[in-house]
N, C-alpha and C positions, 0 to 999 in steps of 0.2 A: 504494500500500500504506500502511497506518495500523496504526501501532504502538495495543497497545491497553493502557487502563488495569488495571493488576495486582487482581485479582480478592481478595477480602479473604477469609480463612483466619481461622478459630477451631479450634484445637487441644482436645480433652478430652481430657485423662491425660496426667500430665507425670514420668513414672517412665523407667527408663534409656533405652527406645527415643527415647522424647520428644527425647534431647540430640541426636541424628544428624540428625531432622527437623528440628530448630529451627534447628542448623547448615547444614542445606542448603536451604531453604526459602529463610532469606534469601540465596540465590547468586541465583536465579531470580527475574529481575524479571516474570513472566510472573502470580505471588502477592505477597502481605506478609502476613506472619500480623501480627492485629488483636489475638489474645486468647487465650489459656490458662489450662483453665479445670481444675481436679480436687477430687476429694472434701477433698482437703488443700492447703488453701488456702495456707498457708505455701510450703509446696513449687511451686503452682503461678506464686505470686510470683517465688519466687526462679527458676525457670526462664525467666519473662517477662524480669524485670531481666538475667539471663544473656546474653536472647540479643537486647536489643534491643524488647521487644515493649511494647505503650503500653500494653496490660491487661490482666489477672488478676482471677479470684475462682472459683466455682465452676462446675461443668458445665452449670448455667442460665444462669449469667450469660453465657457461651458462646455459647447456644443463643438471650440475648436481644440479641445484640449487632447493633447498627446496621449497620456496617461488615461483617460477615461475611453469605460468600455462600456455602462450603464448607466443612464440619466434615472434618475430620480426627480420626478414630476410634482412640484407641492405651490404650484400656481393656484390659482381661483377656479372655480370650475367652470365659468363662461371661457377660459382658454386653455383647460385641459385636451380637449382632441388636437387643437394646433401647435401646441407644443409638443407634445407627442408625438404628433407628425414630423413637425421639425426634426427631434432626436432621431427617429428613424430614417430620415434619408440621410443624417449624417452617418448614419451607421453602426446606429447604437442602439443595446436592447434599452427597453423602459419598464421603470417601476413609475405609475401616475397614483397619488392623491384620488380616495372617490367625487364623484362619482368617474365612468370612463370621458364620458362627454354629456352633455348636456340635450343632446340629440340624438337620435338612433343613426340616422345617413354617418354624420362625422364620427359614430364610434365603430360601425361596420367599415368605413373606409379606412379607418384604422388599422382593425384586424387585419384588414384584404391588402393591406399594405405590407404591415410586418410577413404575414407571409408569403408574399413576396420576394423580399427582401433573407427570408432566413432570419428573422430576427422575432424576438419574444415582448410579448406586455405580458406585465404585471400591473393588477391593480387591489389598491387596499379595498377594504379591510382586511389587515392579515392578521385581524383578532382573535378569528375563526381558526385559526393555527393556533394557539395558545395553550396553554393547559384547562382554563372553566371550560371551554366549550368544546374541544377534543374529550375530556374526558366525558364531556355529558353524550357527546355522540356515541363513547365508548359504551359509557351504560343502555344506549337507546339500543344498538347491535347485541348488548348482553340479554337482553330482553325484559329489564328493568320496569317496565310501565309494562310489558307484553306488545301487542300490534300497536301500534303506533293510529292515532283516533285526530288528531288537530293540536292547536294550542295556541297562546292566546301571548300577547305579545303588550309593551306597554312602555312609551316615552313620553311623558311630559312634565314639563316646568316652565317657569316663567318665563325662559327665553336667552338667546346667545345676547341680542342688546345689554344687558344685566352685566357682563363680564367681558365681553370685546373690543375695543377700543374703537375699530373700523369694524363696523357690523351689515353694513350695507349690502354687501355680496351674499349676505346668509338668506339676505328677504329679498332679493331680485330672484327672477326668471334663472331656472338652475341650482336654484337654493331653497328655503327652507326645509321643516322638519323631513318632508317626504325626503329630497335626495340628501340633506345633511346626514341625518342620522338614520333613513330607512337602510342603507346600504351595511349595518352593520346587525340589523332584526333579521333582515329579508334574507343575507345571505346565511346565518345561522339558519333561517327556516329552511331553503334549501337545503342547505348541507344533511339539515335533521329530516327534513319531510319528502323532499325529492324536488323537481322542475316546478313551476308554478305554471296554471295554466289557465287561473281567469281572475278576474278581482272584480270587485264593486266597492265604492265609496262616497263618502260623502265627507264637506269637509267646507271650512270658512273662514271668513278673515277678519276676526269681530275688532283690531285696532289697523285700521289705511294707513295711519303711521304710525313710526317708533320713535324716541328718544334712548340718544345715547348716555348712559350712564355713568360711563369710567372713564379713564384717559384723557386728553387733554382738550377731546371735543366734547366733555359731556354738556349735557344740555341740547345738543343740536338735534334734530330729529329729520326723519327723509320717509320716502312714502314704501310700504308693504305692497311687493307686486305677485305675491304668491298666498294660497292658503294655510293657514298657520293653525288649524285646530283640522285633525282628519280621525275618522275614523276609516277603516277599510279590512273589507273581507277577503281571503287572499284563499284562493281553493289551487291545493298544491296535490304532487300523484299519489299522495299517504295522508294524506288528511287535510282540513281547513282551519285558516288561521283565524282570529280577530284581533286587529291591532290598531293600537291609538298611535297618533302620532301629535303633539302638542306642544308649541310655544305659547299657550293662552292659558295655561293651569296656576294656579296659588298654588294647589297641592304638589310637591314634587314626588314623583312616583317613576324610578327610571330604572332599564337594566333589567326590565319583570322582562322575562321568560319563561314558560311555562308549557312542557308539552305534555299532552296527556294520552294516554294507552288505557287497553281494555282490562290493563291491572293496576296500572296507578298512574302517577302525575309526578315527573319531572322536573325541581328548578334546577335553570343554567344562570351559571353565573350571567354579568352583565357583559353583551355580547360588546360593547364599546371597551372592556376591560379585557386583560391576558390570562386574569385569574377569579376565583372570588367561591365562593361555598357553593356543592351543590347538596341537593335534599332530594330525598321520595315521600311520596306519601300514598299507602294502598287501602283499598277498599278493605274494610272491615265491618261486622255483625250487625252493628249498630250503626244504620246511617246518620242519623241525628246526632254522632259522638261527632266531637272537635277532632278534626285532622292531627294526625299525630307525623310528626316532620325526622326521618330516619338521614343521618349523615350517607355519602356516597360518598367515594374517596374519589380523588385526583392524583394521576400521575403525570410527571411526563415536565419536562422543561418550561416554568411558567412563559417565560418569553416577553417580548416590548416588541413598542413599531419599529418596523423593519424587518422583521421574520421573514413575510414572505419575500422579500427581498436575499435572504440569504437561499431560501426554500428554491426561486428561482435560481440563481447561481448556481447550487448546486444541481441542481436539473436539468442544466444546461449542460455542465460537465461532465453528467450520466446518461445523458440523452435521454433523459423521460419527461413528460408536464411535468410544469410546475404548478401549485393547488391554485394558489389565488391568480386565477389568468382571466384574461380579456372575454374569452368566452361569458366564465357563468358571471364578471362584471357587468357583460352586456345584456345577458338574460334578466337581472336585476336591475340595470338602466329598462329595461323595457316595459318589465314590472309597477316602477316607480311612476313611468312615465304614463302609460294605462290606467293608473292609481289617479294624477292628475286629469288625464282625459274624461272617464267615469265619473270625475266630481263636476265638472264641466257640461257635461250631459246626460248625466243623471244615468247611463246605461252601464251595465258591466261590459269588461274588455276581456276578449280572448288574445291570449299571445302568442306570437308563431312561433317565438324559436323554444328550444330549448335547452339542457346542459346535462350533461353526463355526472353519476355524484361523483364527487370528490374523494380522493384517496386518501382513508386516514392517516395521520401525519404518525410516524412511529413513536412509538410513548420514552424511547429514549433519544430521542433528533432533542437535539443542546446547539444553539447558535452563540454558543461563546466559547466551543469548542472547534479550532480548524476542523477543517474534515479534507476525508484524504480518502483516493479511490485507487482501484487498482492500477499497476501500470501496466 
């Protein structure tokens, strides 16, 4: 076996998510990020120098770097497919930020690019790699609940304006709760339920505008151009979901998971986390008794963002997929976007594509371990 040389990363967009990758990137000798690059060059300095990294300048200069073989994508998502595209004709695989695009046309042409090209996407959430939700898929295959029946899903709080400083991108077209945070439910539900193959919703936008709260613009406020309060049915190939999705809640209630089988009910940790308790609870004599909540253990390498980033890498070097890929990305953009359509016209939407499940990630995969294959 032979350890392999760490594959060179160029980061574009160095805004808050930026600090958790640049943090965790360098744990995993498996990468080194090379370069960091954004429209604000200042900023993308000071994120280099932060965290160790030998160069900065802007998103070209990224995209012209010697050293790098993988872009990591963490722009806004009104220009996730074009920057993606970009790194692809320079000739580079991509890790993008969810959602893939913002559109179905620009996220298919995506795909139908890179392969093309010989080249991979990657897109988060690679939370679903993690230990909570790995190992709750583990319990779901052990037959923990029994057949697997729907389950019920649940995000809401008062809102990203509350703690964001530039919040504006999260309530344009391409944003809110459906694609901010659907992409991290929707893809657990896959994972656990199978393809998704119709939804119905409803859904509203009881404040037109926001005010910003923190940061140096608080007080300002700008207009909500998407639904911020949804509810939505999601009938997947092993059962149906119901899931909230909510920036209009007092009550904060996030991270519920819940699937249920013909012998009990599953929680998974919080799909936006790497790790977190899971529980059962089964049918017993007395249905009128209070649930009684049984520990499930977790194994396996909690993990941070950027996983699938390594998960890729290495996949590439073995020649098999990698889990978090453009495909069931886009099955999940489709999803999301069928979610908004239906609230729109009040009909449910059938969706064409589909996605193959996903391979369980092994209970001993450690990305703070090189990994090294045969020669």
């Amino acid at each position: 076996m032979t350890l392999q040389t760490p594959v060179g990363i160029g980061v574009i967009g160095a805004g808050m998510i930026s600090e958790q990758y640049l943090a965790n990137l360098a744990q995993y000798p498996d990468v080194r990020v090379v370069v960091v690059g954004d429209l604000d060059v200042a900023r993308a300095r000071a994120q280099a120098e932060r965290h160790g990294v030998p160069d900065s300048g802007t998103p070209d200069d990224v995209l012209a770097h010697p050293d790098a073989r993988l872009v990591v994508n963490l722009t806004i998502p009104a220009v996730h497919a074009e920057v993606s595209m970009r790194a692809l004709e320079a000739g580079m695989h991509v890790w993008s930020e969810k959602p893939i695009s913002v559109d179905l046309a620009s996220g298919r042409a995506l795909l139908a690019r890179a392969d093309e090209l010989g080249l991979r996407v990657g897109i988060a959430p690679d939370t679903v790699l993690g230990q909570g939700v790995q190992s709750g898929l583990r319990a779901i295959a052990a037959g923990v609940v029994g057949e697997p029946i729907g389950a019920t899903t649940v995000m809401q709080y008062a809102g990203p304006d509350r703690f964001h400083p530039n919040p504006e991108f999260l309530f344009a077209p391409g944003g809110g709760p459906v694609l901010d945070m659907g992409p991290y439910y929707l893809t657990t539900l896959v994972s656990a339920l199978g393809a998704i193959r119709r939804v119905t919703a409803v859904g509203r936008t009881p404040q037109p505008t926001r005010t910003i709260q923190v940061g140096e613009r608080v007080g300002e406020s700008f207009p909500v151009g998407v639904p911020t309060h949804v509810h939505a049915i999601v009938e997947l190939e092993r059962g149906v979901a119901q899931s909230t999705f909510s920036w209009d809640s007092a009550l904060r209630r996030t991270g519920v998971v819940e699937i249920s089988g013909t012998a009990g009910t599953l929680r998974i940790p919080d799909p936006n986390m790497f790790e977190g308790p899971l529980e059962v609870t089964r049918v017993g004599l007395d249905v009128d008794a209070e649930s009684v909540w049984e520990a499930v253990p977790a194994e396996g390498a909690v993990g941070g963002r950027g996983i699938g980033i390594v998960d890729m890498v290495r996949a590439i070097r073995e020649g098999r997929p990698h889990r978090a890929s453009g495909e069931l990305a886009l099955h999940v953009l489709e999803a999301m976007l069928a979610i908004e359509t239906s609230i729109r016209t009040g009909e449910p939407q059938t969706l064409d594509s589909s996605v193959a499940a996903m391979v369980p990630v092994e209970a001993d995969f450690d990305p703070t371990l090189a990994h090294a294959v045969r020669a």
